[in-house]
C-alpha positions in Angstrom: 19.7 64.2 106.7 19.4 62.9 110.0 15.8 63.9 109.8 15.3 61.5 107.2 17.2 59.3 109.2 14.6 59.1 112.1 12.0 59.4 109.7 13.1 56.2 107.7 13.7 54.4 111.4 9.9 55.2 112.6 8.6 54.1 109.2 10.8 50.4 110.0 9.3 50.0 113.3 5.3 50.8 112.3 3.2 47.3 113.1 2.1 46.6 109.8 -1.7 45.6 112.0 -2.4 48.1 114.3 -0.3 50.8 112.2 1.3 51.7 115.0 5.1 51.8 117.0 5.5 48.0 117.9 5.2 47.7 121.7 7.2 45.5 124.0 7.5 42.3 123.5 7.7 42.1 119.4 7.2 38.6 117.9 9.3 37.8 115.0 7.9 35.1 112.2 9.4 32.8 110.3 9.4 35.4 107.4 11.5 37.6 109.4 8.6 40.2 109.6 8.0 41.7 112.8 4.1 42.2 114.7 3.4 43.4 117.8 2.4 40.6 120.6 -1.4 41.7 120.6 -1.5 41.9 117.3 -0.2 38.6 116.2 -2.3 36.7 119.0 -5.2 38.1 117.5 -4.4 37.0 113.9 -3.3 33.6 114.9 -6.5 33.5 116.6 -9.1 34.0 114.0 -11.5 31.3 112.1 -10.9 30.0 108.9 -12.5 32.6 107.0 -9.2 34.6 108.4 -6.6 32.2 106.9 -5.4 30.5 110.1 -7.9 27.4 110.1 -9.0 28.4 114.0 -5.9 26.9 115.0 -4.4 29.1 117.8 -0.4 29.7 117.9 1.3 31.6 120.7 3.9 33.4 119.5 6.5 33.6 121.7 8.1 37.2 122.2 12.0 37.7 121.2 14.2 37.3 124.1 17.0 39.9 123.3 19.4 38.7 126.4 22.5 36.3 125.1 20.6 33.7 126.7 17.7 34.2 124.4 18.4 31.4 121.9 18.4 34.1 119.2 15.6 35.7 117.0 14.2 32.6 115.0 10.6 31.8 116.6 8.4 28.7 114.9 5.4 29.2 114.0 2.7 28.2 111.1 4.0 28.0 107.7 2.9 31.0 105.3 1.4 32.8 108.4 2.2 36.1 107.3 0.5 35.1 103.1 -2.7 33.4 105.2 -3.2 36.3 107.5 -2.8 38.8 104.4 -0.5 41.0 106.6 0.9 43.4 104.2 4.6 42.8 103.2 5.9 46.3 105.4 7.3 46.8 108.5 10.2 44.7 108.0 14.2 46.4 107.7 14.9 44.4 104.5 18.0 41.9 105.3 17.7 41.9 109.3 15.7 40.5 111.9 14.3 43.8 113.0 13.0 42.2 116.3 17.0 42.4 117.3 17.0 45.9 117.2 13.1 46.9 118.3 13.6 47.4 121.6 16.2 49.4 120.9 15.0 51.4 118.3 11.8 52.3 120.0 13.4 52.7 123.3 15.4 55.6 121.1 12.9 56.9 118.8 10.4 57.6 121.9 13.7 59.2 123.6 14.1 61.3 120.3 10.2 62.3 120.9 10.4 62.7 124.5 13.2 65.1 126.1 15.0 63.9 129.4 13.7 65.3 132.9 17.5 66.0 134.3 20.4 66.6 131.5 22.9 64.0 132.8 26.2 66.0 133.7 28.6 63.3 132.3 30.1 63.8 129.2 30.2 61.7 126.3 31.5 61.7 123.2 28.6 62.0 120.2 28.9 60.5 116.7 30.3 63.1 113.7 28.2 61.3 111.1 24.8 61.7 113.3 25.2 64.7 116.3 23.1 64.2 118.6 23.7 60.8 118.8 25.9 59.1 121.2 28.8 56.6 120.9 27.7 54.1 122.4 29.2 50.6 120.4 31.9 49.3 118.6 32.5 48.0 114.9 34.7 45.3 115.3 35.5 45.3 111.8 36.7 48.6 111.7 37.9 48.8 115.3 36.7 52.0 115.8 33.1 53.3 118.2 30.7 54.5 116.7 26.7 55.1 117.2 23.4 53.1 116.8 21.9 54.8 113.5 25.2 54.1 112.3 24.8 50.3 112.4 21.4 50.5 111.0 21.7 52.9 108.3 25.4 54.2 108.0 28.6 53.1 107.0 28.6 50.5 110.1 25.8 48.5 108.8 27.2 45.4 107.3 29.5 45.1 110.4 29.6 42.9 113.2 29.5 45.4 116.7 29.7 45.0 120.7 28.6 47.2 122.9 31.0 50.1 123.9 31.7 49.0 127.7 32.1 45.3 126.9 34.8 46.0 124.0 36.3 48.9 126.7 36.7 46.6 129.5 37.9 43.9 127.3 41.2 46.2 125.7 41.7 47.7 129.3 42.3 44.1 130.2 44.6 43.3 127.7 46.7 46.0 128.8 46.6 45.7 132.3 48.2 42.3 131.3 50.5 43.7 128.9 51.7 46.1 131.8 52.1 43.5 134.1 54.0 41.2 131.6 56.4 44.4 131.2 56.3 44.7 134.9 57.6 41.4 135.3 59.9 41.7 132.3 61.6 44.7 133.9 61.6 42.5 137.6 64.1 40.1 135.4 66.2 42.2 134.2 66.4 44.4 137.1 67.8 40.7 138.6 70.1 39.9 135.4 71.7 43.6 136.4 71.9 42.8 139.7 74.0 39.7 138.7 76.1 41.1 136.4 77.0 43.6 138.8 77.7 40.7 141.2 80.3 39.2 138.6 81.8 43.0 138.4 82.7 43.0 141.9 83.9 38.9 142.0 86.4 39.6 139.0 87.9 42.5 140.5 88.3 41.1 143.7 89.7 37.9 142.3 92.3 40.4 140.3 93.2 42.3 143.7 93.6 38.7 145.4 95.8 37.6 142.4 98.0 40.8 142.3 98.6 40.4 146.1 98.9 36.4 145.7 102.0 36.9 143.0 102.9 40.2 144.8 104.1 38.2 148.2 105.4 35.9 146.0 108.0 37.4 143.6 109.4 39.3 146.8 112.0 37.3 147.2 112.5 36.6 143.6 112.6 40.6 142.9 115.3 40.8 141.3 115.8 37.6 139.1 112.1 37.3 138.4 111.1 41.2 137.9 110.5 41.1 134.3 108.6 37.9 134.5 106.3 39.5 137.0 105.6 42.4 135.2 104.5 40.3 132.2 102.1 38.4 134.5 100.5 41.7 136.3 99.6 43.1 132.8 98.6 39.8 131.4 96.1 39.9 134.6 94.9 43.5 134.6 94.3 43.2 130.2 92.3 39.9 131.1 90.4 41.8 133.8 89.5 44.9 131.7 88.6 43.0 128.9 85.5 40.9 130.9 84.8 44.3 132.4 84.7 45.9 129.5 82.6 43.1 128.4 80.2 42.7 131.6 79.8 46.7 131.5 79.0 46.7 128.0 76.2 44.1 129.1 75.0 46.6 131.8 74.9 49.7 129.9 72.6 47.3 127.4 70.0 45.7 129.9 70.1 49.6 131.4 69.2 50.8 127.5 66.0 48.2 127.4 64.9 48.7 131.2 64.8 52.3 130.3 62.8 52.2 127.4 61.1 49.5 129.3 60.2 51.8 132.0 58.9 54.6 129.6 56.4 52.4 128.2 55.1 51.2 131.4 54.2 54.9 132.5 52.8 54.9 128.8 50.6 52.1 129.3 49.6 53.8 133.0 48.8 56.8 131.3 46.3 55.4 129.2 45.0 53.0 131.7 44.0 56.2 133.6 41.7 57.8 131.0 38.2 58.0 131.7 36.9 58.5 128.7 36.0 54.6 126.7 35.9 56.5 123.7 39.0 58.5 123.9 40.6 55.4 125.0 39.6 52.9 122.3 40.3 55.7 119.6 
């Protein structure tokens, strides 16, 4: 199957004029058919009894980069029906001169075998082995290979290149882990605080035991009962905001755990070397 596969692809990228792999730069016409440079300067450039009335047009070659402008290049209406260029050559549906440079660039790979066997590792496509993952369907959200964009399951979705769509999701989390970073920083502080308020109440109840302490001395006697009362009035009050602020603590310690274990989470994966393994 992927034998047909390549097969199919060389077929798409024969110049329907010279009959043979488009070469660098490939002009695109208005009838999203595809020529080699040479090839369509030398059509453009014949007499009338070619079709194109003398008149010479300069087709300008695609300009791949994002600065490019895009595939669409003006040129003479019906050049393609005055020049009697056979309908062929064109993948039906796309502007192929997106993809030429690519596809040549990978086909003459295919035909020619690397000098050095690169030692890194990368992951390769299931659907087409020997190819590598090297973008990302956007639709899908998962990477996936070339052939799969042009003749796979990927090929009515929108991709981006592997690294761009990598560096993009390790951003978003490095900003995630720094927003729980930060999150745990604040509630780090609210602990802090509440532990503060701990230690004030129960001073301020050891201060007001002593404070009614020195002053029923003299009353011992009389005023005994009375002072009792008030001691445990104190001490319930005190437990029972203790009980309260503790129960506050043991919560904000429940969440900066959890917290915690997703930040080493997040680490973990922030680690991985792999773009593959990490956008799976």
């Amino acid at each position: 199957a992927e034998a047909r596969s390549m097969e199919s692809l060389e077929k798409q990228l024969i110049c329907p004029i010279c009959l043979e792999m488009f070469t660098k730069p490939v002009v695109i016409l208005p009838c999203q058919h595809n020529l080699c440079r040479k090839c369509a300067n030398d059509v453009f450039q014949v007499g009338p009894a070619g079709g194109a009335g003398g008149k010479h047009w300069d087709p300008h070659p695609y300009d791949p980069s994002p600065a490019g402008g895009g595939p669409v290049i003006p040129g003479p209406p019906g050049a393609v029906r005055n020049t009697g260029i056979p309908v062929t050559g064109g993948v039906p549906g796309l502007a192929l001169g997106i993809l030429a440079p690519v596809l040549v660039g990978m086909v003459n790979g295919r035909q020619r075998p690397p000098l050095h066997a690169k030692a890194e590792q990368h992951l390769m496509c299931e659907e087409h082995e020997d190819e590598r993952i090297n973008i990302y369907c956007l639709r899908c959200e998962a990477p996936t290979c070339s052939l799969c964009k042009v003749f796979g399951a990927h090929k009515d979705c929108e991709v981006a290149p592997l690294p761009a769509v990598y560096q993009r999701q390790k951003s978003e989390l490095s900003d995630g882990i720094a927003m729980l970073v930060a999150g745990n920083d604040r509630i780090q502080a609210i602990i802090t605080q509440m532990e503060e308020i701990c230690h004030t109440i129960e001073e301020n109840g050891r201060r007001q035991k002593q404070h009614l302490g020195l002053r029923f001395d003299a009353l011992y006697g009389i005023l005994e009962e009375r002072k009792k009362e008030l001691l445990q009035s104190i001490t319930a009050e005190q437990e029972a905001k203790l009980e309260r602020v503790r129960g506050l603590i043991r919560q904000y310690g429940d969440h900066l755990e959890a917290s915690s274990k997703l930040v080493e989470s997040a680490i973990q994966a922030m680690e991985e070397p792999q773009m593959a393994v990490y956008l799976q």
